[in-house]
BAFI-3210 file (N, C-alpha, C; in Angstrom, 3 decimals, decimal comma, padded with zeros to 6 digits):
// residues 271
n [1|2|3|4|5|6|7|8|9|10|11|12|13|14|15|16|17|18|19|20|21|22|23|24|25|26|27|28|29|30|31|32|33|34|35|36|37|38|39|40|41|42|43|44|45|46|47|48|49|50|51|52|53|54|55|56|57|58|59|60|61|62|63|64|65|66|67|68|69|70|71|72|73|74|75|76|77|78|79|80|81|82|83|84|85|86|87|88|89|90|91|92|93|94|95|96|97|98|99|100|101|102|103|104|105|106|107|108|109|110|111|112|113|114|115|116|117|118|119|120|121|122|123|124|125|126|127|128|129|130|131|132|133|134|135|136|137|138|139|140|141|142|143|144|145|146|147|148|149|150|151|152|153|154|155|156|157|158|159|160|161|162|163|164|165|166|167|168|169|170|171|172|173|174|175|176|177|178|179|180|181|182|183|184|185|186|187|188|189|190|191|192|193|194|195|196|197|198|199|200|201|202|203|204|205|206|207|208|209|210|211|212|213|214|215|216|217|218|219|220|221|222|223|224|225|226|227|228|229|230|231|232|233|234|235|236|237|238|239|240|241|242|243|244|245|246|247|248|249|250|251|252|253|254|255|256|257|258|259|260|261|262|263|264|265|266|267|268|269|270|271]
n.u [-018,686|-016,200|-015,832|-018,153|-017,843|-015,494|-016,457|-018,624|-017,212|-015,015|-017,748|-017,852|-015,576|-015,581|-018,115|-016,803|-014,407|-015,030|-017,867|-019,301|-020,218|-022,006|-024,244|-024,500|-025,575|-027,977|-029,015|-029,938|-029,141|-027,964|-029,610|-031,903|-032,790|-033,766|-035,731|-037,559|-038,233|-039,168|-041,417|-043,148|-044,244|-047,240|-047,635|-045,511|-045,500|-046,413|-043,641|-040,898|-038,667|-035,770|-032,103|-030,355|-027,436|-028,453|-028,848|-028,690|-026,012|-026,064|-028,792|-029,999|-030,660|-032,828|-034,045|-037,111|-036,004|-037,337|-039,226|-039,374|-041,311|-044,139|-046,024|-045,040|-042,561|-042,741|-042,962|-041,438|-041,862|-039,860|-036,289|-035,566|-036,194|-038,664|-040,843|-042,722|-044,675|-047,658|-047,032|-045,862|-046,554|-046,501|-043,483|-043,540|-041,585|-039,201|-039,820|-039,090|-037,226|-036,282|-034,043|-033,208|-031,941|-029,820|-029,652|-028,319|-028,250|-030,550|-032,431|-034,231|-036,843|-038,894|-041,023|-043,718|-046,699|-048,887|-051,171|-050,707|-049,515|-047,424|-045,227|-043,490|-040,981|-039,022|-036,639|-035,142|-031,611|-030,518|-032,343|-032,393|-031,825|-029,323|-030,220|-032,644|-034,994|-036,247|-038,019|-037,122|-038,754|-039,252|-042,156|-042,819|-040,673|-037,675|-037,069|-036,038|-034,755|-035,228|-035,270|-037,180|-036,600|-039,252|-039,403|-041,407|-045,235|-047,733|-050,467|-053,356|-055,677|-058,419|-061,674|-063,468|-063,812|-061,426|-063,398|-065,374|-063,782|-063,115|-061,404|-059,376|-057,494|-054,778|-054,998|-053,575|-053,110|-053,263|-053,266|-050,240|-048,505|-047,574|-046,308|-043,456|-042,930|-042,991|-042,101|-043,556|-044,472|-045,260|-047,368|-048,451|-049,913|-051,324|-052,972|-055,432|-056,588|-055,322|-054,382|-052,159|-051,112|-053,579|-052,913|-051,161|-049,738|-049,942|-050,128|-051,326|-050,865|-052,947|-053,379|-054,922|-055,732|-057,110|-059,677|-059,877|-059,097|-055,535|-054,272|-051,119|-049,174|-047,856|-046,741|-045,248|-046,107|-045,044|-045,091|-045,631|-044,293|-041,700|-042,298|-040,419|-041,414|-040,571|-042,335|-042,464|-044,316|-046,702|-046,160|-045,921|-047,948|-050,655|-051,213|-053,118|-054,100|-053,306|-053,707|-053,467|-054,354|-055,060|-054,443|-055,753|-056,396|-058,122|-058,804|-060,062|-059,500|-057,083|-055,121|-052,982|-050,411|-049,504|-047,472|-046,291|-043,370|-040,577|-041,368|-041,404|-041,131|-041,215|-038,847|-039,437|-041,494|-041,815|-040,503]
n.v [092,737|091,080|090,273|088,135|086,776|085,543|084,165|082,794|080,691|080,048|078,062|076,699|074,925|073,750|072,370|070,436|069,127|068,354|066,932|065,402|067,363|068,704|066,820|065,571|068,147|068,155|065,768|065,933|065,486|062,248|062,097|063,875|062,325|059,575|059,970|061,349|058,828|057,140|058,771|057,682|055,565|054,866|054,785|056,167|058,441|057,362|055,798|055,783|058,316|057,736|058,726|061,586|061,055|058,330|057,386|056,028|056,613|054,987|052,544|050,055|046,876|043,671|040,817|039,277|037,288|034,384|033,298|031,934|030,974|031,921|033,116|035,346|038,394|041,365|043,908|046,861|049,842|051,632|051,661|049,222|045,912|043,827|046,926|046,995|047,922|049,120|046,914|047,862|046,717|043,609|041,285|039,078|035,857|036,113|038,792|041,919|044,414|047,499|049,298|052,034|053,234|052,529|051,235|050,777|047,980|047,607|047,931|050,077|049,934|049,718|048,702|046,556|045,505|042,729|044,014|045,203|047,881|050,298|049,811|050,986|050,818|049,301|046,617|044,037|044,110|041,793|039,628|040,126|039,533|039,101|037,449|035,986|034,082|032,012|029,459|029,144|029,502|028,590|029,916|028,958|030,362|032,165|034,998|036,771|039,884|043,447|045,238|046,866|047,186|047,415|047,991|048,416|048,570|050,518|048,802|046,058|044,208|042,398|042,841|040,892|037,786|035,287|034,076|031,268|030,615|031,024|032,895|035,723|038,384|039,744|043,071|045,390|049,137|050,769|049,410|047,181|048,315|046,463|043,950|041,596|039,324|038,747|038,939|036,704|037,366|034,281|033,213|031,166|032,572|032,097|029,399|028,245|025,651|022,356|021,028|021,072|019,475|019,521|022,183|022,072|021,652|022,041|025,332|027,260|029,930|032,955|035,578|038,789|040,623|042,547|042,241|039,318|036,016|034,691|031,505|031,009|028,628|026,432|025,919|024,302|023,817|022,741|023,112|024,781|028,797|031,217|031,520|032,624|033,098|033,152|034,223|034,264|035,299|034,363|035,821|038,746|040,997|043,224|043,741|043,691|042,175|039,644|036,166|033,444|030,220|027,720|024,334|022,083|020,376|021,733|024,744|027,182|028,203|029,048|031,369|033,886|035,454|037,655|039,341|040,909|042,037|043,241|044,070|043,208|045,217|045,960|047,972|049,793|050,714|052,234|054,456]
n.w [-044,190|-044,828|-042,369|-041,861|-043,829|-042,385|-040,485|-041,570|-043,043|-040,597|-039,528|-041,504|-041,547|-038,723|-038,910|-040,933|-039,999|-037,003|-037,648|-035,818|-033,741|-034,009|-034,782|-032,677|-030,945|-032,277|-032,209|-029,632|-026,005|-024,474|-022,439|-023,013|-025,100|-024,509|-022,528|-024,139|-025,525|-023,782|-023,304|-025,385|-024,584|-023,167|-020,352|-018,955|-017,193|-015,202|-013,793|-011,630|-012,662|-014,773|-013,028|-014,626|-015,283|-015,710|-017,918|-021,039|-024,073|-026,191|-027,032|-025,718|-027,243|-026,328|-025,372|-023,529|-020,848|-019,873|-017,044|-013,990|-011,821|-012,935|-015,468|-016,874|-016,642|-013,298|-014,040|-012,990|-011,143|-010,113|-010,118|-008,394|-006,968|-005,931|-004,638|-003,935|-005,432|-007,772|-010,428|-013,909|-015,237|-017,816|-018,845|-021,076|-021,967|-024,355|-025,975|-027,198|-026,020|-025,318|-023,851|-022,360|-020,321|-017,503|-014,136|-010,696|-010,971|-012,390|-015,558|-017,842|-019,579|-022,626|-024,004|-025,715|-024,704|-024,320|-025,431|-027,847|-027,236|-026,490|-023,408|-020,296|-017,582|-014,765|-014,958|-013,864|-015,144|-015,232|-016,046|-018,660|-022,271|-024,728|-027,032|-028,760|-026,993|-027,767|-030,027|-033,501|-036,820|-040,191|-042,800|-045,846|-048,827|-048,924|-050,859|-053,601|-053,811|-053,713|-050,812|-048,250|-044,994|-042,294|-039,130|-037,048|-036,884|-035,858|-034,655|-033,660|-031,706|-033,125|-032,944|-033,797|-033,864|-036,444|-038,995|-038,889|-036,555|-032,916|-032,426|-031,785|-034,155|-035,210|-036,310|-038,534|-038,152|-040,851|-044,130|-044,971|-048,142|-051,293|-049,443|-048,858|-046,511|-043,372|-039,683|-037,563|-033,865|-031,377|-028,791|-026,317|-023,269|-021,384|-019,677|-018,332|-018,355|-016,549|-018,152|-020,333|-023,012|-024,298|-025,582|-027,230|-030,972|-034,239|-036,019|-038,030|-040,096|-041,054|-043,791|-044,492|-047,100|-046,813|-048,086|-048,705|-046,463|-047,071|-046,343|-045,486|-045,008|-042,090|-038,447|-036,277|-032,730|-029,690|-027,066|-024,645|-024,606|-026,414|-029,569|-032,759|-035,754|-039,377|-042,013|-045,445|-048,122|-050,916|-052,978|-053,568|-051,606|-050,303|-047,173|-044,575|-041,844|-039,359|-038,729|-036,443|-036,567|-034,177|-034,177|-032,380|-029,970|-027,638|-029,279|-027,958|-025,574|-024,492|-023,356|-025,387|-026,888|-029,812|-032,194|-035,177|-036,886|-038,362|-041,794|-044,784|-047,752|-050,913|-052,028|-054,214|-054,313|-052,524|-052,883]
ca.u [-018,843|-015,390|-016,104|-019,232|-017,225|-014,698|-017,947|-018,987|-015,791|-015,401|-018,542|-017,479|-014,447|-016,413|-018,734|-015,688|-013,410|-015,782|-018,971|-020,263|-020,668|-022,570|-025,242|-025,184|-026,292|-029,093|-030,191|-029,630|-028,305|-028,559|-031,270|-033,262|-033,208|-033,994|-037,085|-038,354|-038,224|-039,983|-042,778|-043,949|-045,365|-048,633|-047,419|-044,348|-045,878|-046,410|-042,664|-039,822|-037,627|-034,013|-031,281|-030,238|-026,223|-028,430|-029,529|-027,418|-025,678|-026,469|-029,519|-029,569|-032,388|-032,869|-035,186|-037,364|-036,182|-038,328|-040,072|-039,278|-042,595|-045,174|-046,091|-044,523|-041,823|-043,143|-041,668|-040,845|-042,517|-039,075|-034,966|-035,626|-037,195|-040,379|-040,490|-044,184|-045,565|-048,202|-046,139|-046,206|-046,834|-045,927|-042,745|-043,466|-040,490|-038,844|-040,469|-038,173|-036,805|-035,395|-033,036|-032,595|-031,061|-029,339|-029,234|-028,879|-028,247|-032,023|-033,102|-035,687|-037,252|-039,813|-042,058|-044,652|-047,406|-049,256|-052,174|-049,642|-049,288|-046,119|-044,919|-042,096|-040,689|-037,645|-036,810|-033,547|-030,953|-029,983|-033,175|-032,591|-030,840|-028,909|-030,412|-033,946|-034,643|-037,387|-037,663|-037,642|-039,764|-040,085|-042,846|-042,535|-039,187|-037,106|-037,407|-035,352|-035,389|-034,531|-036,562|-036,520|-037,504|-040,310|-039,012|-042,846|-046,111|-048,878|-051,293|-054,546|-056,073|-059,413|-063,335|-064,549|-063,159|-061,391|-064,240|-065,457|-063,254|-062,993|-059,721|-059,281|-056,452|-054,040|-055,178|-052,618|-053,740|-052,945|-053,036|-049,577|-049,014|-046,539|-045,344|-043,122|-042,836|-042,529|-041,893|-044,234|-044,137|-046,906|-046,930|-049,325|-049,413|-052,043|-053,349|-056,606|-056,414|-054,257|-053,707|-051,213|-051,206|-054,768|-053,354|-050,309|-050,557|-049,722|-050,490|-051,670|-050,628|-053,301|-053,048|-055,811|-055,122|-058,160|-061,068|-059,994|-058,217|-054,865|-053,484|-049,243|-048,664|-048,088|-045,734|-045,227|-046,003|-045,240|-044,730|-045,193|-043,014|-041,952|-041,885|-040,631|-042,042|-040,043|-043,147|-042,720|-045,627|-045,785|-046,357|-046,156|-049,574|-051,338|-051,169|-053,939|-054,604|-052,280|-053,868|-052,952|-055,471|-054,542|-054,905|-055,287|-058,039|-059,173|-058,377|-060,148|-059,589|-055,504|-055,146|-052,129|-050,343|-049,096|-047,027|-045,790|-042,453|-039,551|-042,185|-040,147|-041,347|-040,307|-038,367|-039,796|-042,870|-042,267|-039,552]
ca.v [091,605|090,825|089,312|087,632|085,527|084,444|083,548|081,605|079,900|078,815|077,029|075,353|074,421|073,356|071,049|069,553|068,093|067,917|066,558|064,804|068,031|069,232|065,493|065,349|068,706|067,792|064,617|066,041|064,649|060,916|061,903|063,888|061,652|058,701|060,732|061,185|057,244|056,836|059,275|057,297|054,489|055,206|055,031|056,667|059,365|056,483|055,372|056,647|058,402|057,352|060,136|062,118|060,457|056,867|057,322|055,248|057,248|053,673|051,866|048,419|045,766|042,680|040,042|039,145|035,970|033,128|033,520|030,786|030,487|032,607|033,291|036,705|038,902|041,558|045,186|047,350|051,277|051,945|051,193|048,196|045,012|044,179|047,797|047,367|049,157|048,277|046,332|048,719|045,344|042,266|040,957|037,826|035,464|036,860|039,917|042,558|045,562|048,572|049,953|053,236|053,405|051,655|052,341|050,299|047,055|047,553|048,250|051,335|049,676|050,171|047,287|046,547|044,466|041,725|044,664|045,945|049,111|050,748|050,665|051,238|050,474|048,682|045,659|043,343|043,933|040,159|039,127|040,558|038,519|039,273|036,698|035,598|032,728|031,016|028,370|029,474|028,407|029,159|029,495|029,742|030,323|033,456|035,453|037,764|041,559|044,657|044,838|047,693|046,254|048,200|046,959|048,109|049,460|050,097|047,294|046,017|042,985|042,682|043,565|040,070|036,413|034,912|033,550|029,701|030,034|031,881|033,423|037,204|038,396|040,929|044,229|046,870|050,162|050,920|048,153|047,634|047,680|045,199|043,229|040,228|038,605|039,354|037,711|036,668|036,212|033,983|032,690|031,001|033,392|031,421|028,109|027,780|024,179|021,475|019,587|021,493|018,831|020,146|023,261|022,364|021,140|022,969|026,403|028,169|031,052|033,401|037,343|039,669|041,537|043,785|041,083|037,750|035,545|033,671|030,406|030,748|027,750|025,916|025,669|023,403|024,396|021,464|023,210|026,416|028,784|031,804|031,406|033,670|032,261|033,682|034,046|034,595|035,270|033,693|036,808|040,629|041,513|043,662|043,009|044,160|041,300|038,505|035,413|031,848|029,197|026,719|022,654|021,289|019,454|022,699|025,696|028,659|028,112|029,386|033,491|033,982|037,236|037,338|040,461|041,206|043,133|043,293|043,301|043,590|045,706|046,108|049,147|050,509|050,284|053,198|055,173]
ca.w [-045,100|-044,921|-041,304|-041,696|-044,863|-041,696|-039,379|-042,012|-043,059|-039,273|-039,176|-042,396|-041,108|-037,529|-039,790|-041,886|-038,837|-036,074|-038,001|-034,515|-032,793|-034,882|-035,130|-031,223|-030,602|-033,376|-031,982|-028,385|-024,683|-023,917|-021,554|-024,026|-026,267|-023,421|-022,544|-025,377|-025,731|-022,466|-023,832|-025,997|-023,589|-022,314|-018,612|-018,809|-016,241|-013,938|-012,849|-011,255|-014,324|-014,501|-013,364|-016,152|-015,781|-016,213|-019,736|-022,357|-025,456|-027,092|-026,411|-026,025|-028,250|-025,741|-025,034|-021,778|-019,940|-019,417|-015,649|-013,462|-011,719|-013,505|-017,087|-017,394|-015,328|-013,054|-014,859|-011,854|-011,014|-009,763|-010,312|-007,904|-007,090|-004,851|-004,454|-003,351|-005,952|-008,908|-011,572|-014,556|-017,245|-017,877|-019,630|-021,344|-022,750|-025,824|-025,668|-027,652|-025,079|-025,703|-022,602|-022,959|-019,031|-016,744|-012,636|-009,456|-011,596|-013,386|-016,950|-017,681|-020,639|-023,543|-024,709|-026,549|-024,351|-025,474|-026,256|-028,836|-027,026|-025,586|-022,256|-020,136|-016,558|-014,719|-015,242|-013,551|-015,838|-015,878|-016,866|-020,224|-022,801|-025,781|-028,097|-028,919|-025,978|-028,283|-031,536|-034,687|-037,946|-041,824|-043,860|-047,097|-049,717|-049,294|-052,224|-054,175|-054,115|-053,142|-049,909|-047,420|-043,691|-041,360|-038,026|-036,330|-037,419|-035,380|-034,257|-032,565|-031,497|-033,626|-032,251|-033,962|-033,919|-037,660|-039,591|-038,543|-035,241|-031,691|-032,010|-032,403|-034,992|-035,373|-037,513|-038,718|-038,207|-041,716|-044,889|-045,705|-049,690|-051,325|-048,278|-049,141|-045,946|-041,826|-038,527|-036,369|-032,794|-031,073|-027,382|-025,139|-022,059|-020,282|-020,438|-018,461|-018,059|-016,457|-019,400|-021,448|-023,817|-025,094|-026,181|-028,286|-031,853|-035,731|-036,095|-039,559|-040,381|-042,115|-044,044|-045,003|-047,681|-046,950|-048,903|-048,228|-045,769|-047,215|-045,513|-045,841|-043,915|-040,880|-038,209|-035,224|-031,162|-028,957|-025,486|-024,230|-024,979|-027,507|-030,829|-034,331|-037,660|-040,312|-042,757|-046,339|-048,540|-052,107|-054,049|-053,101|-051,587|-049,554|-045,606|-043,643|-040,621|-039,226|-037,697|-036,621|-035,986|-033,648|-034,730|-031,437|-028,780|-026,996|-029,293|-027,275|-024,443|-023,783|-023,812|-026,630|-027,460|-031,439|-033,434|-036,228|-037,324|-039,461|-042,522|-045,868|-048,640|-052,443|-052,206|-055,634|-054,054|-050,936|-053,287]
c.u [-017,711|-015,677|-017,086|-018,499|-016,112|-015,531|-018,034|-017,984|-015,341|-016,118|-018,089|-016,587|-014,615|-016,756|-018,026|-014,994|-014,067|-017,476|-020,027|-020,886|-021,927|-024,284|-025,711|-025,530|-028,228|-029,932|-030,132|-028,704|-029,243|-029,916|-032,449|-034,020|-034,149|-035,627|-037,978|-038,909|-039,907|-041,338|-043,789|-044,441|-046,112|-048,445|-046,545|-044,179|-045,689|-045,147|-041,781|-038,840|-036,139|-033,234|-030,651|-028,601|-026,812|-028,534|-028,193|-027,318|-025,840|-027,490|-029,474|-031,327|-032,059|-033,895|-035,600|-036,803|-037,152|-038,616|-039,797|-040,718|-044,091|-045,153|-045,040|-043,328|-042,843|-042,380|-042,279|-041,629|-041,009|-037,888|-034,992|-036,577|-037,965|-039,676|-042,085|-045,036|-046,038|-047,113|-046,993|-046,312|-046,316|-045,220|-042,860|-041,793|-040,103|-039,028|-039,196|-038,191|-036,320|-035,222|-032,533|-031,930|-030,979|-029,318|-029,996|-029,075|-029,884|-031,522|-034,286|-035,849|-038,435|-040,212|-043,181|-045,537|-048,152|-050,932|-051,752|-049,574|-048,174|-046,233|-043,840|-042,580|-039,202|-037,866|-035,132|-033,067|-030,652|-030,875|-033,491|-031,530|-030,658|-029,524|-031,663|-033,720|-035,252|-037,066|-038,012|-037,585|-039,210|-041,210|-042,528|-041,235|-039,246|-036,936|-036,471|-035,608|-035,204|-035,706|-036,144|-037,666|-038,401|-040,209|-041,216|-043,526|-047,181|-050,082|-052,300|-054,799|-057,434|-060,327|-063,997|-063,875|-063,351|-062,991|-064,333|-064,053|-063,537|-062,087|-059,708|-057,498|-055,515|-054,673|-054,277|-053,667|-054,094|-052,774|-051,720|-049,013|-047,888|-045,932|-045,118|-043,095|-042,920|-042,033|-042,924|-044,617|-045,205|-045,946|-048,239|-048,976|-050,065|-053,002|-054,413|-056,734|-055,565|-053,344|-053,009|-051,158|-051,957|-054,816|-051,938|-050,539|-049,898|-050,425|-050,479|-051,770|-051,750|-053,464|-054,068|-055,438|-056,350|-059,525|-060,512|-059,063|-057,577|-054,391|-051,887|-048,896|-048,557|-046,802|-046,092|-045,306|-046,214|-045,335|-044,907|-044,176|-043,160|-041,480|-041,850|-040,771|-041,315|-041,208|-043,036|-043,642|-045,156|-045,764|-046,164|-047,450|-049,437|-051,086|-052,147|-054,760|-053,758|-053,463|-053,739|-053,759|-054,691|-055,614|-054,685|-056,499|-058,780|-058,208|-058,626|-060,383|-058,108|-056,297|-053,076|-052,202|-049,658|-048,582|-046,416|-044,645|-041,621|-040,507|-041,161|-041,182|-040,531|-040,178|-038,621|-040,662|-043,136|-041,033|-040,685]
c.v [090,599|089,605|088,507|086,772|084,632|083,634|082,282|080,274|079,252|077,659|076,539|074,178|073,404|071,835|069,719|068,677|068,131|067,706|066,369|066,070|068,589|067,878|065,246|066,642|068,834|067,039|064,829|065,460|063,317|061,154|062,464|063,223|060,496|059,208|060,934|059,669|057,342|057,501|058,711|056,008|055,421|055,270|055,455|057,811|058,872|055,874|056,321|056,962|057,997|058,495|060,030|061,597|059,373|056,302|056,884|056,226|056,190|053,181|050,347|047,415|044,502|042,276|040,010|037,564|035,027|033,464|032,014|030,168|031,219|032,697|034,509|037,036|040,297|042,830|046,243|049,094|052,098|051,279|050,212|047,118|044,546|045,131|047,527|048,296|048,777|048,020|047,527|047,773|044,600|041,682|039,658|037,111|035,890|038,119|041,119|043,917|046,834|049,363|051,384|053,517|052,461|051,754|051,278|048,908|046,563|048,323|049,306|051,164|050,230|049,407|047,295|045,362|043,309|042,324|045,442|047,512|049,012|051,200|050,515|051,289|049,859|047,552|044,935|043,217|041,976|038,917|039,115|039,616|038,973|038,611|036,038|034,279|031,587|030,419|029,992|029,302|029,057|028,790|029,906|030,242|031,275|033,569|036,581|038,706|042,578|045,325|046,298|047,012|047,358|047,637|046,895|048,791|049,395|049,267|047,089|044,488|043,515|042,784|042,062|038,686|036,205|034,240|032,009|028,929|030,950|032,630|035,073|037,101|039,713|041,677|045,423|048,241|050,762|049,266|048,162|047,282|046,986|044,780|041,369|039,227|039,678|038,559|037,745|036,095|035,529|033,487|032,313|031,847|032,624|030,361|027,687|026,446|023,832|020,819|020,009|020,978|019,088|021,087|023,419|021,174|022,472|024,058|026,914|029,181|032,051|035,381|037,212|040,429|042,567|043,325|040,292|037,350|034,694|032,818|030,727|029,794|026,845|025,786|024,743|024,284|023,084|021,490|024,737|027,085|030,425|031,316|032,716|032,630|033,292|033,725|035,147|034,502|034,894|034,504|037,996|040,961|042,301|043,499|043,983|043,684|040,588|037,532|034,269|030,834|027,886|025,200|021,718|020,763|020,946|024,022|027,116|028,743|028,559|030,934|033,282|035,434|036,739|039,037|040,090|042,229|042,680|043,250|043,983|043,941|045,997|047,327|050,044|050,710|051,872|054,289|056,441]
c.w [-044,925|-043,632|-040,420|-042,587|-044,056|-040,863|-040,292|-042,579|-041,755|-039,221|-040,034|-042,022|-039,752|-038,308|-040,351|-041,230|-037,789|-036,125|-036,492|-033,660|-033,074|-034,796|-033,378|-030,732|-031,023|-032,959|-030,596|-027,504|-024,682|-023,188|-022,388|-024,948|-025,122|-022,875|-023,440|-026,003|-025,145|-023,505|-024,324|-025,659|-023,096|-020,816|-018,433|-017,340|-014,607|-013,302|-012,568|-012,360|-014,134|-014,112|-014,765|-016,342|-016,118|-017,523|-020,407|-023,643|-026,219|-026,341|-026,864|-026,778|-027,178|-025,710|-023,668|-021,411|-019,701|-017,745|-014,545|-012,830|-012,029|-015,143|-017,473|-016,006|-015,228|-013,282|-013,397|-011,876|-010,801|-010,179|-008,672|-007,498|-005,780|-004,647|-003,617|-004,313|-007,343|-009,918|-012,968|-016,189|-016,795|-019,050|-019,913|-021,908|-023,770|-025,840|-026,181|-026,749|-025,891|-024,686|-023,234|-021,804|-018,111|-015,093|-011,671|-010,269|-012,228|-014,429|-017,094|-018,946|-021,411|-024,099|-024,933|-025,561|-025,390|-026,260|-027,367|-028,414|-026,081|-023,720|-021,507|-018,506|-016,418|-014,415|-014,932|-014,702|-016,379|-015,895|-018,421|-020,944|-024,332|-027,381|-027,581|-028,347|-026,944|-029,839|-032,475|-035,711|-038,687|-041,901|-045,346|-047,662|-049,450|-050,450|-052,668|-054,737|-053,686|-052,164|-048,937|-046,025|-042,680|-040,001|-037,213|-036,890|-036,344|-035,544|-033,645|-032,763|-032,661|-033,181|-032,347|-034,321|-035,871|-037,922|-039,200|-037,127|-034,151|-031,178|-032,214|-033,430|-034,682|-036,656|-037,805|-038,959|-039,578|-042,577|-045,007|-047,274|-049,791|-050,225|-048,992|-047,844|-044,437|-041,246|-038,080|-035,131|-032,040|-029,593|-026,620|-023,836|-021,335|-020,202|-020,181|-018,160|-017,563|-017,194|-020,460|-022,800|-025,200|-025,976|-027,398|-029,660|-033,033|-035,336|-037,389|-039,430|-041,714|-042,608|-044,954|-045,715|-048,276|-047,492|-048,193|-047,623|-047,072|-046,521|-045,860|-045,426|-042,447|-040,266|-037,065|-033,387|-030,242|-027,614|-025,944|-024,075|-026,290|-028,916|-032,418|-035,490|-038,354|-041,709|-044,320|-047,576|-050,796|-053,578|-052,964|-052,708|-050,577|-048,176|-044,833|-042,128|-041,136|-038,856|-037,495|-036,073|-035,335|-033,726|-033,132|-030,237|-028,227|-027,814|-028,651|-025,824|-023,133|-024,176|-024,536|-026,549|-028,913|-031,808|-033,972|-036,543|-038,576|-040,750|-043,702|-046,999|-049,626|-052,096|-053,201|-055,062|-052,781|-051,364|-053,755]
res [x|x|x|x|x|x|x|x|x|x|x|x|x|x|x|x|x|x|x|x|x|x|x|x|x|x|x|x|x|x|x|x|x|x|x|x|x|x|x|x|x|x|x|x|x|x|x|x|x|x|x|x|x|x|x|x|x|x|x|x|x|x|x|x|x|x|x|x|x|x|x|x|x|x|x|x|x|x|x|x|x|x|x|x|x|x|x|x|x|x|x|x|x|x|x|x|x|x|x|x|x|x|x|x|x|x|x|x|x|x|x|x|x|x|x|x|x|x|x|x|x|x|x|x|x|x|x|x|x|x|x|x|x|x|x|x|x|x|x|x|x|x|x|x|x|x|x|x|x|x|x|x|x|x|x|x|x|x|x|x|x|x|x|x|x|x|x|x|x|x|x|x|x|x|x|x|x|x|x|x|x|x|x|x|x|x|x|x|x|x|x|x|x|x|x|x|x|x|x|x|x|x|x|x|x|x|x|x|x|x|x|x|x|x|x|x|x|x|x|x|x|x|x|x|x|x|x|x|x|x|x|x|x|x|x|x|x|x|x|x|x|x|x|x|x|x|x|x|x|x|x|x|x|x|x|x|x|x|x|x|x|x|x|x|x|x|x|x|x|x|x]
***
């Protein structure tokens, strides 16, 4: 008994002045954890994995670069570039990253396409950029409250164009209940025409709250390009579909990607 009460008095003592050893055997090795990332893209199977020294004990949040002559960048099968081998997605501008390894001056990222599903590849480190490249809007007054933020929720494009247009919307897999506000990011990916001109113009912002469409607003798109709307809603409701109708000479006729994150909920509300 006597020396099962020092066993356990060790570990106390373990716990007390070397807390960390204790939280990183818990949350594992950089690479397990790093793997486990990866996993959860749908193609993760499909590239070359990082070595197990490349994995970051911090992962890094970055944006995609703007493309010099294409819409998107071309995310890599392998830790280098033209490798010759199918591009494993496409990184639009802005486009939020998450680097979980580094190797051979590439990125072995985790992004969200513009079908709101996860995926992952490499990607030239110094295409990535610390700070959101694209404008960004309000709608609507910030509001006061004790908010807790949902950085992502799962997502889909919709089956059937908004009501009295040709646009598809964003649908959350799930309604979510009291939401005061989100971001949301929109982008022409592809324009279809010569005449650029045709396809920029106000944008209205509208939320389903499971019955009926609301309008929140409008913001401005003058050029191609990413953009975050800071969209706050003018009551607590519901959120069950995003979508933004474009005010402009030819609206269906660009291809557009659009999500939704950071969404802020009353904290009473998910206690």
């Amino acid at each position: 008994m006597k020396r099962l009460e020092k066993c356990l008095a060790f570990v106390l003592l373990l716990c007390l002045f070397c807390p960390t050893l204790f939280s990183h055997a818990e949350g594992g090795s950089a690479a397990e954890r790093g793997l486990e990332k990866l996993k959860t893209a749908r193609n993760w199977d499909c590239i070359v994995l990082p070595q197990e020294e490349s994995y970051l004990d911090e992962w890094k949040t970055l944006y995609g670069r703007r493309a010099w002559y294409a819409p998107s960048l071309f995310v890599e099968t392998m830790p280098m570039m033209k490798s010759g081998t199918p591009p494993q997605g496409f990184l639009f501008e802005g486009t939020e990253v998450t680097v979980v390894a580094e190797e051979n001056d590439m990125s072995c990222i985790v992004f969200r396409g513009e079908n709101h599903k996860l995926y992952t590849g490499w990607m030239k480190s110094i295409r990535l950029l610390e700070d959101f490249p694209g404008l960004t809007y309000n709608i609507g007054s910030a509001r006061e409250g004790d908010f807790e933020t949902i950085h992502e929720l799962p997502m889909k494009w919709s089956d059937g164009y908004l009501p009295q247009t040709e646009q598809h919307y964003t649908v959350l897999d799930e309604p979510l209940k009291n939401c005061a506000g989100f971001t949301l990011e929109y982008q022409i990916i592809a324009d279809n025409t010569p005449l650029k001109h045709m396809l920029w113009g106000d944008r209205t912002v509208w939320v389903n709250d499971g019955e009926s469409w609301t309008a929140l607003g409008v913001f401005p798109y003058t050029e191609n390009g990413t953009v975050h709307v800071q969209v706050w809603l003018p009551e607590t409701m519901d959120v069950a579909a995003i979508a933004t109708v474009a005010h402009c000479k030819a609206p269906n006729i660009f291809d557009f990607r659009q999500t939704a994150k950071d969404f802020l909920v009353e904290k009473s509300s998910i206690e």
